[in-house]
SEGUMAR-884475 format. One record per residue: residue in three letters; z, x, y of N, C-alpha, C in turn. Coordinates in steps of 0.02 Angstrom, whole numbers, padded with zeros to 5 digits, always signed. Example, Ala and Ser with C-alpha at 12.3 -4.5 7.8 and 13.67 -1.06 7.14 Angstrom:
BEGIN
ALA+00390+00660-00284+00390+00615-00225+00390+00660-00165
SER+00354+00642-00112+00357+00684-00053+00394+00645+00002
This chain:
BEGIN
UNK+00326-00604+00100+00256-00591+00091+00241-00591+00016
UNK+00194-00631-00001+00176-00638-00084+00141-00570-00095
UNK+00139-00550-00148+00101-00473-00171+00062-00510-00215
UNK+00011-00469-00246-00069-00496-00275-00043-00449-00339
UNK-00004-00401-00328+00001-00346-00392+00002-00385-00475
UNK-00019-00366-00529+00001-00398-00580+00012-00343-00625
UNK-00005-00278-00614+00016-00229-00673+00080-00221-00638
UNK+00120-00181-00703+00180-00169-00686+00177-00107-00643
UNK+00258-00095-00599+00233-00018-00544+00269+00022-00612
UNK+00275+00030-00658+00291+00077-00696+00250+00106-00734
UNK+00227+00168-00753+00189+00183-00808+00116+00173-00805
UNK+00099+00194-00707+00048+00190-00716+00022+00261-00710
UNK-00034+00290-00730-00071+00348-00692-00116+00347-00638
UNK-00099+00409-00595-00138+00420-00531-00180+00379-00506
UNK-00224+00369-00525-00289+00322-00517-00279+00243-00531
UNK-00253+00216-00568-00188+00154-00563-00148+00171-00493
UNK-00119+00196-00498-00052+00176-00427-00094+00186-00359
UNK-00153+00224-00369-00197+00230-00303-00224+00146-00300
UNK-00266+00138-00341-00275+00070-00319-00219+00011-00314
UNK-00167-00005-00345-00127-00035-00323-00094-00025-00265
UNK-00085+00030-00249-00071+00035-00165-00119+00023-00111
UNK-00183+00022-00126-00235+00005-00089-00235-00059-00091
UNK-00234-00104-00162-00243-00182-00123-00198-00190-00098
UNK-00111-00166-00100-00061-00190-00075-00069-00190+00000
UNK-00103-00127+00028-00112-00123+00087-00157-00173+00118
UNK-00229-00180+00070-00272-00235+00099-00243-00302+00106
UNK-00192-00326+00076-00164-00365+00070-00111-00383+00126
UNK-00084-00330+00146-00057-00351+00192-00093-00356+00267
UNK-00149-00318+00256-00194-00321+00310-00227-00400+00328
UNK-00231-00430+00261-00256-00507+00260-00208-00517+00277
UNK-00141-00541+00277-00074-00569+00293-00077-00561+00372
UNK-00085-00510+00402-00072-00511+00453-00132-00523+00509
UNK-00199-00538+00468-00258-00525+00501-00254-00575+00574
UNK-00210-00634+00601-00218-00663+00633-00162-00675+00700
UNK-00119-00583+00688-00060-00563+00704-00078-00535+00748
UNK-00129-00479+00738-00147-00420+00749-00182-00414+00819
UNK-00171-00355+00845-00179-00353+00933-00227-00303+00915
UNK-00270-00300+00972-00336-00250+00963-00298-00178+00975
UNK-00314-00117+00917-00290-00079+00886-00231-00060+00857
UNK-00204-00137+00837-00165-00122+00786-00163-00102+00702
UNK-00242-00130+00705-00270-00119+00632-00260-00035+00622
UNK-00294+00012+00661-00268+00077+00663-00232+00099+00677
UNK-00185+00086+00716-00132+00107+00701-00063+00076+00628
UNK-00074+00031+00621-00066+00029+00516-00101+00066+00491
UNK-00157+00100+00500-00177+00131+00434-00179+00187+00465
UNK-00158+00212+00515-00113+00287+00543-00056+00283+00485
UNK-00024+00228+00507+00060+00240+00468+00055+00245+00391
UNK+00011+00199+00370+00004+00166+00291-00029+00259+00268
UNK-00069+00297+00302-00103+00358+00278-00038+00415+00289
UNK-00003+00399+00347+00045+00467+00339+00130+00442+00308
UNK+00138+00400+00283+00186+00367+00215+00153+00396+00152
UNK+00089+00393+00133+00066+00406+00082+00056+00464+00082
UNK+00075+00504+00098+00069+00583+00135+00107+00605+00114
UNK+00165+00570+00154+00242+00616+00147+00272+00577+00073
UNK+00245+00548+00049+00287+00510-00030+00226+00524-00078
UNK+00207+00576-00079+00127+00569-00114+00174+00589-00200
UNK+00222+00612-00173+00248+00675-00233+00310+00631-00265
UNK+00324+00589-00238+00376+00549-00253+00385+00492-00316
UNK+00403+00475-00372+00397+00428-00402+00462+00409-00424
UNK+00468+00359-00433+00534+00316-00472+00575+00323-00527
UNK+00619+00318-00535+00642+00345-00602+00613+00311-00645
UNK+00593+00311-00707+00558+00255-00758+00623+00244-00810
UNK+00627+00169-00828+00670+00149-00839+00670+00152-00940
């Protein structure tokens, strides 16, 4: 799956990594838009909301 991202995932703040995870998500939502069975769209963004939940606190080591 190609990603749209062009900032780096390092060194960003809050409001950066929120929107890069948001297009990543819209993005895969386009990818799959012609996949998708009627309510599967919600149930991805069940999963995509409680991932971001439980990793809200989580970040990477920075290199």
């Amino acid at each position: 799956m190609e990603t749209i991202a062009q900032t780096p995932k390092y060194n960003l703040n809050e409001e950066q990594e929120r929107k890069l995870i948001l297009r990543e998500y819209r993005s895969l939502l386009r990818s799959l838009k012609t996949k998708l069975k009627p309510g599967d769209k919600n149930l991805l963004r069940t999963a995509f909301e409680m991932a971001a939940d439980a990793h809200k606190t989580m970040r990477r080591k920075k290199r």
